[in-house]
C-alpha positions in Angstrom: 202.5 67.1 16.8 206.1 66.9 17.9 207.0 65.0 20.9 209.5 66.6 23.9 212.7 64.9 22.3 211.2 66.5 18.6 211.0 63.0 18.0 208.3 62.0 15.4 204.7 61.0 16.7 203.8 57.5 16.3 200.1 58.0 14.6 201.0 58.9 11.3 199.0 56.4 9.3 201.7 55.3 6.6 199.0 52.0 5.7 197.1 55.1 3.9 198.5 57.2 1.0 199.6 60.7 2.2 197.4 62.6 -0.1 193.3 62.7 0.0 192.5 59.9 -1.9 188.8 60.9 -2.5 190.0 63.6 -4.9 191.3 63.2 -8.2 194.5 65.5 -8.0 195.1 64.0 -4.1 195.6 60.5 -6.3 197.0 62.0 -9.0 199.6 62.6 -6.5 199.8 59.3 -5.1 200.0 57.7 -8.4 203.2 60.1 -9.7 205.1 59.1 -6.7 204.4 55.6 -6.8 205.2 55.3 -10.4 208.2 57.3 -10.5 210.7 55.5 -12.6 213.6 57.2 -10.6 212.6 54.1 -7.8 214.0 52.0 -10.0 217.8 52.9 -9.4 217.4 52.9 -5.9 220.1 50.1 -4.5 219.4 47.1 -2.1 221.0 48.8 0.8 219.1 52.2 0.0 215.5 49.7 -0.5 216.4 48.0 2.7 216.8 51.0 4.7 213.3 52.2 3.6 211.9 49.1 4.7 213.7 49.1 8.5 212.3 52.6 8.8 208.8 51.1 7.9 208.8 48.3 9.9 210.2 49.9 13.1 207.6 52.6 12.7 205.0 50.4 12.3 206.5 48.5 16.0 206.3 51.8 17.5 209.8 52.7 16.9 210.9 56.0 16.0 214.7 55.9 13.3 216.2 59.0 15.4 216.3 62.3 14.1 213.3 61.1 11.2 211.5 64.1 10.0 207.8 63.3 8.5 208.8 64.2 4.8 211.5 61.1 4.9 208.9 59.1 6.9 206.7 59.4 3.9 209.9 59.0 1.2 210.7 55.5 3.3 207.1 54.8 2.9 207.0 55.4 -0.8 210.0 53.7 -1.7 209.0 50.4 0.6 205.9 50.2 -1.0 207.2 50.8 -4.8 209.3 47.6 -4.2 208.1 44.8 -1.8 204.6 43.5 -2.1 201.8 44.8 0.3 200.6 41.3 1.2 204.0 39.0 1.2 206.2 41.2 1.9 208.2 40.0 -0.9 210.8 41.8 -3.4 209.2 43.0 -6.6 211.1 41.9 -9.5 212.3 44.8 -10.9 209.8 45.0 -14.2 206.9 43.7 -12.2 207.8 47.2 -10.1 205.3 50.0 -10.6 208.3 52.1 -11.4 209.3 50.1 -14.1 205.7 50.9 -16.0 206.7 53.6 -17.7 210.7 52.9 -18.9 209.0 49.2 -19.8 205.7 50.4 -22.0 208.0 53.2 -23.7 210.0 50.8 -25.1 207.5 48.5 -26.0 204.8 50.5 -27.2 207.4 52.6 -29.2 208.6 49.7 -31.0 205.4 48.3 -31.2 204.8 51.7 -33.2 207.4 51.6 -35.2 207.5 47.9 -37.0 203.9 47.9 -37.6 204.2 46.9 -40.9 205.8 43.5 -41.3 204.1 40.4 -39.6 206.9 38.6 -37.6 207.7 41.8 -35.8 204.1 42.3 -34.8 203.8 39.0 -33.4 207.3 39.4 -31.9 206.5 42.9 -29.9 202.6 41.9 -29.1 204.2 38.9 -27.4 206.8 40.9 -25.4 204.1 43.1 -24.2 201.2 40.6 -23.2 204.8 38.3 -21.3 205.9 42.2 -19.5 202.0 42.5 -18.4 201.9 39.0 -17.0 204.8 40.0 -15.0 203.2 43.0 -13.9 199.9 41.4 -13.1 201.6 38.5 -11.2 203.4 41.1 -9.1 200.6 43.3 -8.0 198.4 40.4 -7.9 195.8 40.6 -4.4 197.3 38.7 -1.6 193.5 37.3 -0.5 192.7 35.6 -3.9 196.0 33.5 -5.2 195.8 32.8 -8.5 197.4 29.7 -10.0 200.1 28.8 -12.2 197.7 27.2 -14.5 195.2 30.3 -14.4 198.5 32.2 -15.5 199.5 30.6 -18.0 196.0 30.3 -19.6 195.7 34.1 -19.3 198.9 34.7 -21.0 198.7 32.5 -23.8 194.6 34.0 -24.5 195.6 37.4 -23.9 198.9 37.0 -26.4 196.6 34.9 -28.7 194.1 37.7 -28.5 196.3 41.1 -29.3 198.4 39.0 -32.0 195.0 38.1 -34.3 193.4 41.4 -33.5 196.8 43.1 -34.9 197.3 40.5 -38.2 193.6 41.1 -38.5 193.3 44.7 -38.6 196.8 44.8 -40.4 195.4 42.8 -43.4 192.1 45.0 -43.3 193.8 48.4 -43.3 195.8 47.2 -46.2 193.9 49.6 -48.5 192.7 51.8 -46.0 195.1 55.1 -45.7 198.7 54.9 -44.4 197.3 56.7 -40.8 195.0 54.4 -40.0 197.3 51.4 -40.3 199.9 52.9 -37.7 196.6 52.9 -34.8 196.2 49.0 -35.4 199.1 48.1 -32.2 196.6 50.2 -30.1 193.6 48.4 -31.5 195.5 45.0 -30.1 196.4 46.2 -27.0 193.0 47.0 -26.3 191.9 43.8 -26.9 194.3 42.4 -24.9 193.7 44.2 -22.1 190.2 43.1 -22.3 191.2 39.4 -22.4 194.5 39.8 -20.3 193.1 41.4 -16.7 189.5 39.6 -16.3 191.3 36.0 -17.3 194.3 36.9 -14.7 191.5 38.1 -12.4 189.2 34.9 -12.8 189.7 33.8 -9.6 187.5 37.3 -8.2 184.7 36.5 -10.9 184.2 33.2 -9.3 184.7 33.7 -5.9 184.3 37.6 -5.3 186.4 39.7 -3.5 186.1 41.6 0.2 183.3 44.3 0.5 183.7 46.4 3.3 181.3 49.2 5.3 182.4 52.6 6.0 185.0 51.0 9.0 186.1 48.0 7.0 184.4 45.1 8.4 184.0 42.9 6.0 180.8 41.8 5.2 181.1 39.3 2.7 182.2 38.6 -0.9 181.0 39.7 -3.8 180.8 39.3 -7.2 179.5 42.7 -8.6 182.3 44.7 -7.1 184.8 42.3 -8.6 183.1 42.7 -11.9 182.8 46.8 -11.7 186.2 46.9 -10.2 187.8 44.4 -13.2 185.7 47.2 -15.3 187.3 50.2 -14.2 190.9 49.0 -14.2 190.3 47.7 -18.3 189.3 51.2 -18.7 191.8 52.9 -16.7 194.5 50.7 -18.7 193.4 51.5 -21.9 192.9 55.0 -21.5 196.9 54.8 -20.4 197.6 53.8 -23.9 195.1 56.3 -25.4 198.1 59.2 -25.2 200.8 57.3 -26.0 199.1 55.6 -29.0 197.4 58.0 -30.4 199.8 61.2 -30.3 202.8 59.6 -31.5 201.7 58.0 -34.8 200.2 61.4 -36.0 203.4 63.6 -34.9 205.7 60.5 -36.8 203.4 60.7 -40.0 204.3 63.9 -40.3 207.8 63.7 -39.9 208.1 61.5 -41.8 206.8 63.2 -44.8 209.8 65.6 -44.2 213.3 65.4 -45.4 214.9 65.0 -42.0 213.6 62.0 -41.3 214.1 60.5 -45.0 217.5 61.5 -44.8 217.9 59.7 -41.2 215.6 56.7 -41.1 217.3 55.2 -37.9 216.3 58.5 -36.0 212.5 57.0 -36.2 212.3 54.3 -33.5 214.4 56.3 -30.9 212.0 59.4 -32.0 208.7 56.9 -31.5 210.5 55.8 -27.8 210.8 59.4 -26.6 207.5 61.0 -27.6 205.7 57.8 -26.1 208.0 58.3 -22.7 206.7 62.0 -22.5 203.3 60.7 -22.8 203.3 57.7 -20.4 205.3 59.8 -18.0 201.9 61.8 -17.4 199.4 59.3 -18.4 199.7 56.5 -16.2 199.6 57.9 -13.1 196.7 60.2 -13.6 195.0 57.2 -15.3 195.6 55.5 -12.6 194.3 57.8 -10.4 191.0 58.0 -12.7 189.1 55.9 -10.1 189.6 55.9 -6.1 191.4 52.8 -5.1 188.8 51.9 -2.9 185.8 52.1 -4.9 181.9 51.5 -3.6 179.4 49.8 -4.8 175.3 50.4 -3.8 173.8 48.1 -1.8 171.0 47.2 -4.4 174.0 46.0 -6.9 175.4 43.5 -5.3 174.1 40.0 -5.4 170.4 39.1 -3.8 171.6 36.9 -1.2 174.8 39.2 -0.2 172.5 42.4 -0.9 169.5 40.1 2.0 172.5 39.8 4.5 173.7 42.9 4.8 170.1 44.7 4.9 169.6 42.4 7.5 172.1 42.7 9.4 173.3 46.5 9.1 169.8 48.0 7.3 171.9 51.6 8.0 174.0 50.3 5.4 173.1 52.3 1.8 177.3 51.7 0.0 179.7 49.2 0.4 183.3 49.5 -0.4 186.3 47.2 -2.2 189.5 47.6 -3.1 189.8 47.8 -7.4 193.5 46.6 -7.2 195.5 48.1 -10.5 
């Protein structure tokens, strides 16, 4: 592989994730490095020199003396902060890094003041505004989505997990103390369901690229965007499975216990931590539940789409799209 000088070849693909994406634990992978929240301390200089190392590879230039493993690091560390499509800085909590630091604190303090309304309102608006963000930043390049279409997502989807929480709250009222603490992931699930198909309208209406094997495109459609809007609700709420679920049962029965009675303020910084552990390993391999670029069978996808590409490529039995996140 290496050249005479022990330079690095120039046909590493670093367009492609370095694992084998058509396996769970080759994404798995992906996923944990993309989503490390160690990116996140990386300086501007550090974040620019990852990106001249990409770039010049990609113009055929070799930085001297690169070895493949910091090829892959510059890769990894370009790609957790600028955009794939405009090339444009991430803000910071829109970074895929910042999931995990950003949902601890949220969903542990949406955990913990459960129980009074204006705080449930308060934390199920901060977490429907940081998924905006986040949906805004890893947004598709093809399909731009307006700043009309965002706000109507974000007021519905905010609109959405608020009355599923105040409804739920008022209806587990008599039901026991346990149940009442799953309500926030009751709302989040509902938001999700509102929040990515409404920021994502723009696919149902138009459709988005389906590829063959090669990636030609061969036309727009529909059906992927719908089983690819499908798969990222479930991948999402199966995110907050873990971190909702395991949390509120260790905490009720702490909190049973004299420790915690004796040191009430230990509770929320206890919530944060135990939801951390569990985000830490959940997203990314939730993430990685479905391949990035999903397929689709020819006889799903819309009639006239589905005539076309019989027609023209009748070798053609799947068709492939890209899910987004």
């Amino acid at each position: 592989q290496q050249s005479k000088m022990g330079e690095l070849p120039l046909d590493i693909n670093i367009q492609e994730p370095r694992w084998d994406q058509s396996t769970f634990l080759g994404r798995a992978r992906h996923f944990f490095t993309v989503t490390d929240p160690r990116n996140l301390l990386l300086s501007g200089a550090q974040l620019e020199a990852s990106r001249n190392i990409v770039q010049n590879y990609r113009a055929g230039v070799v930085t001297p003396g690169l070895t493949e493993d910091q090829l892959w690091r510059a890769k990894y560390v370009y790609d957790s902060a600028f955009h794939p499509d405009t090339g444009e800085k991430v803000v910071l909590i829109g970074r895929m890094s910042a999931q995990v630091p950003m949902n601890m604190t949220i969903t542990g303090c949406m955990l913990t003041f459960y129980r009074k309304t204006p705080t449930v309102v308060f934390w199920q608006w901060v977490n429907q505004s940081f998924n905006a963000v986040v949906n805004y930043s890893n947004r598709s390049g093809d399909a731009p989505i307006t700043a009309r279409q965002l706000g109507t997502a974000y007021v519905s989807a905010t609109t959405g997990a608020v009355a599923t929480a105040l409804g739920l709250k008022s209806l587990t009222k008599h039901l026991p103390p346990l149940v009442g603490r799953f309500v926030p992931f009751a709302a989040v699930a509902a938001a999700n369901c509102i929040n990515i198909p409404l920021m994502r309208q723009r696919e149902l209406q138009v459709g988005i690229p389906v590829t063959d094997e090669e990636g030609q495109r061969l036309g727009h459609s529909v059906a992927a965007a719908k089983q690819g809007i499908f798969q990222v609700v479930i991948s999402r709420i199966c995110m907050a499975i873990p971190a909702m679920a395991i949390p509120p049962v260790i905490m009720d029965t702490l909190e049973k216990k004299d420790f915690l009675k004796r040191r009430p303020w230990l509770g929320a910084p206890l919530q944060v931590g135990l939801v951390g552990f569990c985000l830490v390993f959940a997203t990314p391999l939730c993430c990685a539940l479905f391949p990035q670029r999903s397929s689709l069978h020819v006889s799903r996808l819309e009639p006239e789409l589905r005539a076309r590409v019989r027609e023209q490529n009748p070798s053609i039995e799947v068709v492939y799209y890209n899910k987004g996140l």
